[in-house]
C-alpha positions, 0 to 999 in steps of 0.5 A: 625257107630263107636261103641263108639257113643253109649257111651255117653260122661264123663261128659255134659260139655264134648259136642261140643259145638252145634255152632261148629257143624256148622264148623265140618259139612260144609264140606260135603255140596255139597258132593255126597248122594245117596238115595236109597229109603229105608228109615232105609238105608239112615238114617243109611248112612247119620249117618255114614257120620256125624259120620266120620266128628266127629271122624276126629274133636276128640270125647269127652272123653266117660264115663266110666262103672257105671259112668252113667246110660242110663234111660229110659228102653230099651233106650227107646228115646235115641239119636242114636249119644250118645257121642255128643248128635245127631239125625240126619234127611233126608230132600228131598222134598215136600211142608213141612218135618214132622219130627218125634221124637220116645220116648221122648217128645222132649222140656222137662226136662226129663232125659235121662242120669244121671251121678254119679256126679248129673248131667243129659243130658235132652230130651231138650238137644238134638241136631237135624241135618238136612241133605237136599238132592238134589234128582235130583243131589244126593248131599247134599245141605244144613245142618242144626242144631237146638235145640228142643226149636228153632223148638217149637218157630219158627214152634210150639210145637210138636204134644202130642202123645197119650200115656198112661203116666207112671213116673217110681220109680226105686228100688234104689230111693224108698230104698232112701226114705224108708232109709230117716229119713222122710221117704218123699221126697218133694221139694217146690212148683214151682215159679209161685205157690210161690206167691199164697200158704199159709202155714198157715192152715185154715179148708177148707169151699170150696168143694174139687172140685172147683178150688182153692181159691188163699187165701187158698191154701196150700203150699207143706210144710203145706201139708207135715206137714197135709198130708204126715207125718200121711200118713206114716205107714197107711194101704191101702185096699187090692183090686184092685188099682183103689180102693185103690187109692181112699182110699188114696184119701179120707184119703187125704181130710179127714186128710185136713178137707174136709167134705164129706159123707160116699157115696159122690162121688170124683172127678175123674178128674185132678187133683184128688183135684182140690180145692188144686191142688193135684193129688194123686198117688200109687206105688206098683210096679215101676211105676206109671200110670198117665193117660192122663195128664203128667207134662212131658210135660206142658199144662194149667190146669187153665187158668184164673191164668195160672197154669199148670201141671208143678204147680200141686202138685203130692202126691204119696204113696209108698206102700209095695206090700205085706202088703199095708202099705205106707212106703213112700211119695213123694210130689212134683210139678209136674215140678220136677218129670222129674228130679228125676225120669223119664217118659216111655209108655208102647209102642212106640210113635213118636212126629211130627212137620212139618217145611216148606220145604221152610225154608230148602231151604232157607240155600241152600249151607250153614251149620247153626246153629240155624239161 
């Protein structure tokens, strides 16, 4: 495949649009494809073969050198057609095709691309091509263009991987931070927790592990004012972390006004306070673990107000490695994390869906976008 498609384009706006995708592609339905069995092989040949189709249309303008930045490590989750934002698939035969995406949970905000200028090119933006084989003629009988969100509401969401989750901080963000007047970086509470949040404070009479009392939950802004700014400079313990983000957790609900015992045992669940929907975090080096829940993808942690991992309030403390001091804070919720950092795993994992054969026989003979 051209070298050129692993640049990607100068700008979002540069894509082809995906509904003329259709038009580029339906000249190789009905055209020639031999399988030969080898899975990697024939991926690789039904990419050389889309990617003659874009070269003969014209590829977008590509981006130049230090005009973007590809952000997950080892391009962990990229697109393998990074000009025009492509994965492409083999379908054959069978019942159903499980369709497998490596690296990146596929309909979610997380950036994948971010470009000098602000703007990003997100997991959700990538476009899948469906190349159905006839593996009794060797021809192509149908290619099909979906988006991730098309695939989530017709044929349901995809598998969660199991993975151990970690948001990634990079050297140059924490140096924005540090750098910053503040020295915190916070932006408001999601839409749906808008309407519940107060900024007025009211010593809590409710246990931290509860769920939050609806009246009495405060807001982003009120937890920056009560939290993050006496945060700032404070010391932590030097021992594992583990321990130490207990500490913080306890410097947390103490610096809020929840009353607990000396040997009175946290919660240890999720979110870390559950009675302020806030989960608490360090980082010392440049990433965080953030155990099984990720607000990369969205799933409900209360049910009964339809709040979900995207609503939940992530406070997290930079600290300096060397002296344990918090030198920063970051409090967000935890739908604007994928934007402005960006999530990995400490291995490789795949996210699956399967998509009944019938529907791809369906097209038989046509090239569609999102039918």
């Amino acid at each position: 495949m051209d070298e050129a498609f692993k640049i990607p384009p100068k700008s979002p706006k540069y894509l082809t649009e995906i509904s003329k995708l259709q038009e580029i592609f339906k000249g190789l339905v009905g055209s020639e494809f031999r399988l030969t069995g080898k899975t990697r092989t024939d991926g690789a040949n039904i990419r050389k073969l889309i990617a003659k189709e874009l070269l003969s249309n014209g590829l977008p303008e590509a981006a130049n050198t230090g005009e973007y930045e590809i952000v997950p490590p080892k391009k962990k989750g990229v697109p393998k057609m990074l000009r025009e934002f492509i994965d492409s698939y083999t379908v054959t035969s069978g019942d159903s095709y499980n369709l497998q995406v490596w690296n990146r949970i596929p309909n979610c905000k997380t950036v994948l691309i971010k470009y000098d200028s602000g703007e990003t090119l997100k997991c959700d933006e990538v476009r899948y091509i469906f190349v159905k084989i006839d593996t009794l003629h060797n021809i192509i009988t149908s290619i099909i263009i979906l988006t991730a969100k098309y695939i989530e509401t017709h044929f349901g969401k995809f598998g969660k991987p199991t993975i151990k989750h970690q948001l990634l901080i990079s050297n140059k963000a924490r140096s924005q931070i540090y750098t910053s007047e503040s020295k915190i970086l916070t932006f408001p509470d999601s839409k749906k927790l808008s309407y519940l949040i107060t900024d007025a404070y009211k010593k809590p009479d409710d246990s931290m592990a509860n769920e939050p009392s609806m009246q009495n939950l405060y807001s982003i802004k009120l937890l920056t004012e009560m939290v993050a700014k006496k945060l700032i400079g404070r010391k932590l313990d030097n021992s594992s972390t583990k321990n130490r983000g207990q500490a913080l957790e306890r410097m947390t609900l103490e610096l809020l006004g929840y009353k607990m015992a000396a040997n009175e045992n946290l919660v240890g669940g999720f979110p870390d306070i559950p009675n302020q929907l806030l989960e608490v975090k360090i980082q010392d080096t440049q990433t965080v673990d953030l155990g099984r829940f990720t607000p990369e993808k969205e799933e409900t942690v209360i049910a009964e107000n339809n709040l979900t991992t995207f609503d939940v309030r992530y406070l997290i403390a930079l600290t300096n490695s060397k002296t344990d001091v918090i030198e920063g804070i970051i409090l967000a919720p935890g739908e604007k994390l994928g934007e402005i950092f960006t999530y990995v795993s400490d291995v490789s994992y795949k996210c699956q869906r399967s998509i009944p054969m019938s529907f791809f026989n369906s097209y038989e003979g046509k090239c569609v976008y999102n039918p």
